[in-house]
N, C-alpha and C positions, 0 to 999 in steps of 0.2 A: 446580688444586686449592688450593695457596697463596692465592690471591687468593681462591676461598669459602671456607675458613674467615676469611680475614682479615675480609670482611663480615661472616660471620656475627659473629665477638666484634665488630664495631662497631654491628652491630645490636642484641647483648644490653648492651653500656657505654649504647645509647641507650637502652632501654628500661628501666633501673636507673636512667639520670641523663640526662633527655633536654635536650637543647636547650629555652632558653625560647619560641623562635618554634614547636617541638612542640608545647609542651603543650596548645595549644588544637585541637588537630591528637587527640591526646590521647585529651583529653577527650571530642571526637567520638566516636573509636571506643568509649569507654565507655558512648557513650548508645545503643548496639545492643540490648541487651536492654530497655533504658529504655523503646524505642519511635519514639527522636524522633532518630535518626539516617540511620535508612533515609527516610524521607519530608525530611527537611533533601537528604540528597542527590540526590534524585529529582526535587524544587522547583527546585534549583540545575540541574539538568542540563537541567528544561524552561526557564527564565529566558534563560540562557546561548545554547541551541539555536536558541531562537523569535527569540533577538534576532539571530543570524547570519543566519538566512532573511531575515528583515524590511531588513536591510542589503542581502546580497549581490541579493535581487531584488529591491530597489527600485524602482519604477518600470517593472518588468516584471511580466506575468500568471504565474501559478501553471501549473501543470507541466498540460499537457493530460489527463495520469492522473486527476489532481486533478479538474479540470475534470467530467470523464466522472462522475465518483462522483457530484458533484456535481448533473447533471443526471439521471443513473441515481436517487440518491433523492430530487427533488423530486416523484414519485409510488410509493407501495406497490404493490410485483409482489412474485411468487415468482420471477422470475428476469428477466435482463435480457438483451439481445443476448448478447455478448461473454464474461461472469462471472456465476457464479452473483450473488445476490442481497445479499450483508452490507457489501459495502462502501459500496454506496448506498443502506442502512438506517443505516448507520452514519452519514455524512455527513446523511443525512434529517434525524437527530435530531438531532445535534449543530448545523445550520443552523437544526433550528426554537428554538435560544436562543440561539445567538448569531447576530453578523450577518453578511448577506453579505459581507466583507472578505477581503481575501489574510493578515491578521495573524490572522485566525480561525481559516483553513483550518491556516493553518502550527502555529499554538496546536493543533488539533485534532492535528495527524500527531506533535506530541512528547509530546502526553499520550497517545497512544496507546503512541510508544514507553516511557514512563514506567510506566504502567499494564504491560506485556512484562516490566520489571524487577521490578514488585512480583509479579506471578506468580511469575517465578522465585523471590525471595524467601521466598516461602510456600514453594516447594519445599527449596531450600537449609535453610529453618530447621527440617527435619523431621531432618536430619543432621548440622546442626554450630548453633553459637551464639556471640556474641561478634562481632567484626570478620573472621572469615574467610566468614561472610556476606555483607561488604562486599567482599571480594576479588572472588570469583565478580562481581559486580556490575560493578565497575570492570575487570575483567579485558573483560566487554561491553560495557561503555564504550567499551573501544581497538579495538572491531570496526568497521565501516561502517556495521554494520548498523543501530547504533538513532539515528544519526545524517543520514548521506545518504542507506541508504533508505530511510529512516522516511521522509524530509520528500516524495517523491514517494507520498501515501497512494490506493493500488490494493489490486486483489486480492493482490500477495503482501507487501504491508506491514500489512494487517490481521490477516495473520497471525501477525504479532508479539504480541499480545498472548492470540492466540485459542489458540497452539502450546501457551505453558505453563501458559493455565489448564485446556485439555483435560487436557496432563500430572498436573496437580496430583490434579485428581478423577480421572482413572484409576486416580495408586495411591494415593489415600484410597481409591476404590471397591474395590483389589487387596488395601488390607493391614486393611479392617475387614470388606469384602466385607456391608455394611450398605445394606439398598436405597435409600436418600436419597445416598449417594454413587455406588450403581450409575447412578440416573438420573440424577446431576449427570452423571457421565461420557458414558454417552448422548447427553446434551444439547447436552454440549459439543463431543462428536465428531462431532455433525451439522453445529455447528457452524461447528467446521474448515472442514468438507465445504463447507458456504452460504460459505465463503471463497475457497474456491479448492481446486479437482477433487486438486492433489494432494497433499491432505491425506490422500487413501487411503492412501498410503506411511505417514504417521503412524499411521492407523488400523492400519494391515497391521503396524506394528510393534511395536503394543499387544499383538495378539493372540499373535507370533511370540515377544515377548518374554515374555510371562504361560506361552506353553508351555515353556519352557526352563527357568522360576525352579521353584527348589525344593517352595515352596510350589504348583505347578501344581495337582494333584488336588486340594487343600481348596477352590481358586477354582473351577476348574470344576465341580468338583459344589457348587457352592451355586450359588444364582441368581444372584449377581452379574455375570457376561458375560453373563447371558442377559437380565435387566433391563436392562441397558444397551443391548441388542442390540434391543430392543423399541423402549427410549423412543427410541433414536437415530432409528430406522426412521419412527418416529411423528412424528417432531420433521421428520425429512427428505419425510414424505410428500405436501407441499403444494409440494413442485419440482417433486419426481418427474413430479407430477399435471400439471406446467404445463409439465416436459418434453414429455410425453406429449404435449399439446392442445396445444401451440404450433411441433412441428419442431423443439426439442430444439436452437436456437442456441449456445446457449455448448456443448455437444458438438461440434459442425460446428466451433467456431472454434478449440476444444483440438484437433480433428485436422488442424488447417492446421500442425502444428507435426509433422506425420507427415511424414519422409522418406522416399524409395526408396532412399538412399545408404548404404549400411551404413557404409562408410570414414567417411563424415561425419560419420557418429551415432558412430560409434568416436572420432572426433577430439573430438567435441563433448563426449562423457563424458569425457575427457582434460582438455581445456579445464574442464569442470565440478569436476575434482576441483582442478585446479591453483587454480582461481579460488577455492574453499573454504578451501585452504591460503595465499593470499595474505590470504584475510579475515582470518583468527586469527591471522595473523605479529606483528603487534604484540603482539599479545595472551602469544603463545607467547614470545616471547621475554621479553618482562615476568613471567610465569610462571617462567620458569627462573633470572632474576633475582631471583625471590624464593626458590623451590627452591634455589637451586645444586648443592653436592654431594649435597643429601637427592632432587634428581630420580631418582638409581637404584631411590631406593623404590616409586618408581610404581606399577610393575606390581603389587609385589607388595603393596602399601598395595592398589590397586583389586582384588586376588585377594581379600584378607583383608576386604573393607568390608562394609557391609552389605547382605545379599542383595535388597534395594529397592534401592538405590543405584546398583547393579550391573543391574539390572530399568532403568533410567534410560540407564543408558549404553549397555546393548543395545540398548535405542530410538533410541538414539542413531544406533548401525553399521546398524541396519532402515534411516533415513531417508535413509542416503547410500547402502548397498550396492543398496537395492531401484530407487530411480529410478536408477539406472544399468545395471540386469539388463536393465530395462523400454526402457530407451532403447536399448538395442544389441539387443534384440528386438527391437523395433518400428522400429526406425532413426527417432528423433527429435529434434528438438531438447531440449537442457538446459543451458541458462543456470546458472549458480553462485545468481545471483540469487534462483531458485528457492526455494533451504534455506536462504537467512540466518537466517531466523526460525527454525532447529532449532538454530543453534550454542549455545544455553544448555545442549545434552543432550550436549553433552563439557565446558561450564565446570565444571556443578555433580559431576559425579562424580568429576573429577579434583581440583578444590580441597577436595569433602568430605568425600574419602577419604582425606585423608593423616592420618597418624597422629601429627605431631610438629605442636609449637607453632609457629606462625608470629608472629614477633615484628609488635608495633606499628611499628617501624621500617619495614618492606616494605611496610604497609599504606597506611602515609602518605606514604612513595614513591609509590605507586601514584597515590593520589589527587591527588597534586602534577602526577603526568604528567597523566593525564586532565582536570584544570583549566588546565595548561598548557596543552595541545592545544585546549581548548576556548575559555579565552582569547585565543589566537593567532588559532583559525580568525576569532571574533567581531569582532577588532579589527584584524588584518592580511587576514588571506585573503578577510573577509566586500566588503573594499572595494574590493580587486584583483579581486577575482571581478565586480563590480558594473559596474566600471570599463569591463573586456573585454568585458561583453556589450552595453554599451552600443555600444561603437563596432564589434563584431562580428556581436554578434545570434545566433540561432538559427534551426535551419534548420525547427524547427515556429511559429515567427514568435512565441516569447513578447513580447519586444520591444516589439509591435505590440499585444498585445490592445486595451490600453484604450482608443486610438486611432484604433485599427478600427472597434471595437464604438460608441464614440461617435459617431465619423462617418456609418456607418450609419444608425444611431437618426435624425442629424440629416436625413440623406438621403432616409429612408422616411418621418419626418413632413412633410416638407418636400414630396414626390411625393405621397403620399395621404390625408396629414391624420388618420390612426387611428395606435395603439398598431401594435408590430409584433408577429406573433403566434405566427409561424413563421422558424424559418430552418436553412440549409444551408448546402448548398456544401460545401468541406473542413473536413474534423473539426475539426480544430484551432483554425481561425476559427467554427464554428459554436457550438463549445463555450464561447469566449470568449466570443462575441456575446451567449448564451444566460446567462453568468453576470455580465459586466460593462453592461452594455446597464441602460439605467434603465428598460426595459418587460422586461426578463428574460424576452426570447422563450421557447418552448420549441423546442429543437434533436429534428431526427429526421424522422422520417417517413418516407414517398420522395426529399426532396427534400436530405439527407444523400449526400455522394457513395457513402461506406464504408460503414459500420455505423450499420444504419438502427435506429434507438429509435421506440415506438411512440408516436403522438402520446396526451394524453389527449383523452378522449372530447367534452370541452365545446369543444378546439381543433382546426375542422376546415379544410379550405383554402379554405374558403369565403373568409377574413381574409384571403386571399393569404399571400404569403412573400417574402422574401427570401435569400439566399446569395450569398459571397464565398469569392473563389478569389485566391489569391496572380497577380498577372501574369505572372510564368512557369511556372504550371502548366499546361499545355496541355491534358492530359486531363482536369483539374477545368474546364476553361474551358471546351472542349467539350461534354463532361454537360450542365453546367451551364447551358448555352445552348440545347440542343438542349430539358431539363426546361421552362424559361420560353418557348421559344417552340410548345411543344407545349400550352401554357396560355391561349394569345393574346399578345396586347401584353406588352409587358415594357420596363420601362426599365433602359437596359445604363449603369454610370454608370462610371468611369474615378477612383482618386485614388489619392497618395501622404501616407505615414505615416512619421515621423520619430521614434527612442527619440531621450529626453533623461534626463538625470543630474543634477539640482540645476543645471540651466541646462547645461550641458555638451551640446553637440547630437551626435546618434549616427550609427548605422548607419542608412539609409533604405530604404523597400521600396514598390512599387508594387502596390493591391488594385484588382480590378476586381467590383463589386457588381448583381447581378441581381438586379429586383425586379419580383413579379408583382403586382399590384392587387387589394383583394381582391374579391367580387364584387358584396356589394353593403355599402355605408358602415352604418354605424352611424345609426340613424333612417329608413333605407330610400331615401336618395338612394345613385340606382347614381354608380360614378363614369365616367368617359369610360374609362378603361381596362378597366371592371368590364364598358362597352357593347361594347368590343370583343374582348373573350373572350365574350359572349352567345350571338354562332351556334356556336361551337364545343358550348357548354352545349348547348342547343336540339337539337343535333343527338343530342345522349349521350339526352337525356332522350325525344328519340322511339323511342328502342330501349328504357326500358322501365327507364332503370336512373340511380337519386336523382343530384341535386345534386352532392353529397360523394363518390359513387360514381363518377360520370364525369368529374370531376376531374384524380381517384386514376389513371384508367386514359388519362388523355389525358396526365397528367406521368408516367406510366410509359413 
């Protein structure tokens, strides 16, 4: 107790007569209402971020999640194998400006985490003003979350930004209950939903938490939940529809994470909650370092706060207690991972409920750790990290992509003289193939070992294919052979791929590459391998059933 108050009087001496290395520091915090504080910090944090990814994977491929998104939106669906539909909308549009690069993608996954903090922002500024706006901020700054998992951009990293703009327009739609923000809400709760299935939890605790607040009766009797309840529906009924007609994949793959173990699902919710509490520890404890003795206030600051704020926070205990009810029901898996994207719904109610000034001092603490951290990882950890996977590697082979994919390239012009236009094999290499590759195959079809994507329509296997399988993967190697020789001829090809580091030689790994012929060349010269898949054709086509069709069922 000694030692907080002793800070505290050192924090009011600093904000009476601060240090001159402060003032600019300062001044900062002054330009929050200004406008041009929050966007200075949120520039800096993408700058910083982008340039640690671009170091530490130097010379290696982007995270296979990446990859998938990737390939997921280089065509418009309402839904894709594996995940609902946004995250490979997202990446869609964000690839149709900029270019294909790994600095792109990485640029794309911190503005998206950036974009997450001005959401928040919008919400924070509805309850406090000034630089404890910036607290809340840099408090999620010292999280994981808008850092490490932002930069692997998936379905639950899009979530990041999608959590608190739904947040925002729910309670604009809760506390003016006007229909331009009921169906903003709606819209955005669908959303969610187009981001990843467990956004229900969010949604479930919109509603659980609108029944509780005070203000309940005024909202439910106006149209407000029930406009939103519409437009969401409306907004969501172009999946629904292509669940329906398609067998409902990304359902089948969210139940692969169904257990019969109750103990495990018990453990795993354990696991889940501890892992949530390891997120925030930096965080909490920087918190209380700026609290000290005024932490006792807490409870009672958040009893006393405002009755939306409090509406927030209960959203909050929805997102963590309900997928955990769900999961020891159903004995499932749950990752922490999950709800990084919802810790902004305990920043903001605990920083924007307290009732006492928070000096500049603690603020600019704050922002000194978080620059520190940020500077270190970019300039120490970004090289050491680079460093080990170079001469370690990874066991989804990032390492290798570009090496891969170009050798391939050089492999299939080199055997058949056409673009290549299809390819397989293991995900991991297929997806690589598909975005490094200077013909930018499309990945999927049948000839995907895992999770098969639908090819487009103008790409049929008539072009032939290709797929690579790592040399000790035996079961990919298998498949994979068993597909190309159920096609006719195939050439089996055999090579090793080397990471390097600024000349530094790495880890090494050996791929083995299957390639089918396509069937007939481009100008209508067949080729010799096109002649020896022929009688197999010949034979499908005497049963009555196309080209493309007997293909399909002779590499099935």
């Amino acid at each position: 107790m000694p030692v907080d108050f002793a800070l505290s009087a050192m924090a009011k001496q600093s904000d009476r007569c601060p240090a001159r290395w402060r003032r600019p520091f300062n001044r900062w915090l002054e330009g929050v209402e200004a406008g041009w504080a929050v966007p200075l910090l949120l520039a800096c944090f993408v700058g910083i971020w982008t340039v640690y990814l671009a170091v530490a994977y130097h010379g290696a491929g982007l995270h296979p999640d990446v990859l998938e998104t990737w390939t997921y939106g280089r065509h418009f669906a309402w839904g894709y194998p594996k995940h609902p539909p946004l995250m490979g909308w997202v990446t869609g549009a964000w690839t149709s400006v900029f270019p294909l690069t790994d600095w792109s993608l990485q640029l794309m996954a911190m503005t998206n985490a950036a974009l997450a903090l001005w959401f928040v922002d919008l919400i924070a500024r509805r309850f406090v003003s000034g630089h404890k706006r910036l607290i809340v901020l840099l408090l999620l700054m010292l999280t994981p979350a808008y850092q490490f998992h932002a930069q692997r951009f998936n379905a639950n990293a899009v979530l990041l930004a999608v959590w608190p703009l739904a947040t925002y327009c729910f309670l604009r739609a809760f506390e003016t209950r006007a229909p331009l923000w009921a169906i903003a809400a709606g819209l955005t709760a669908s959303l969610a939903m187009l981001g990843k299935y467990y956004s229900i939890f969010l949604v479930a605790s919109f509603a659980l938490s609108a029944m509780i607040h005070p203000s309940r009766r005024a909202y439910f009797t106006s149209g407000s939940p029930w406009i939103s309840a519409a437009a969401g529906l409306l907004a969501l009924f172009p999946h629904l529809h292509w669940l329906a007609t398609t067998g409902a994949e990304p359902v089948h793959y969210a139940a692969t994470h169904v257990r019969a173990d109750f103990f495990t699902a018990l453990q795993d919710t354990a696991n889940f909650l501890m892992g949530l509490a390891a997120a925030v520890g930096v965080s909490a404890a920087t918190w209380v370092m700026i609290a000290g003795y005024r932490m006792r206030r807490l409870s009672r600051d958040l009893v006393a706060s405002d009755p939306n704020l409090k509406l927030i926070f209960h959203v909050a205990i929805g997102t963590i207690v309900l997928p955990v009810v769900t999961s020891i029901f159903l004995c499932t898996d749950l990752p922490s991972l999950w709800a990084l994207q919802g810790l902004f719904l305990l920043a903001v109610p605990i920083v924007c409920s307290t009732s006492y000034r928070i000096e500049h001092f603690y603020t600019v603490n704050a922002a000194l750790l978080v620059a520190g951290i940020a500077i270190a990882a970019a300039v120490v950890a970004a090289p050491v990290h680079a460093l080990y996977r170079n001469s370690h590697g990874y066991d989804e082979g990032r390492s290798f992509y570009h090496q891969a994919a170009d050798e391939l390239t050089r492999l299939w012009h080199e055997e058949m003289r056409t673009p290549l236009s299809i390819v397989g094999g293991n995900d991991s290499l297929g997806l690589a193939v598909a975005f490094y590759s200077s013909d930018h195959p499309h990945y999927g079809g049948s000839f995907a070992y895992q999770y098969s994507l639908a090819l487009p329509r103008q790409v049929t296997p008539e072009r032939g294919w290709a797929a690579l399988c790592f040399a000790d993967q035996d079961d990919c190697l298998e498949w994979t052979e068993q597909m190309a020789a159920r096609a006719g001829s195939y050439v089996r090809r055999e090579f090793s791929v080397q990471s390097s580091l600024f000349g530094i030689p790495g880890v090494r790994r050996s791929l083995v590459a299957f390639m089918v012929a396509p069937l007939r060349e481009p100008g209508g010269a067949a080729s010799s391998l096109a002649n020896d898949v022929a009688p197999a054709r010949t034979r499908i086509l005497a049963d009555g059933i196309t080209e493309s069709q007997g293909l399909l069922v002779l590499m099935r």
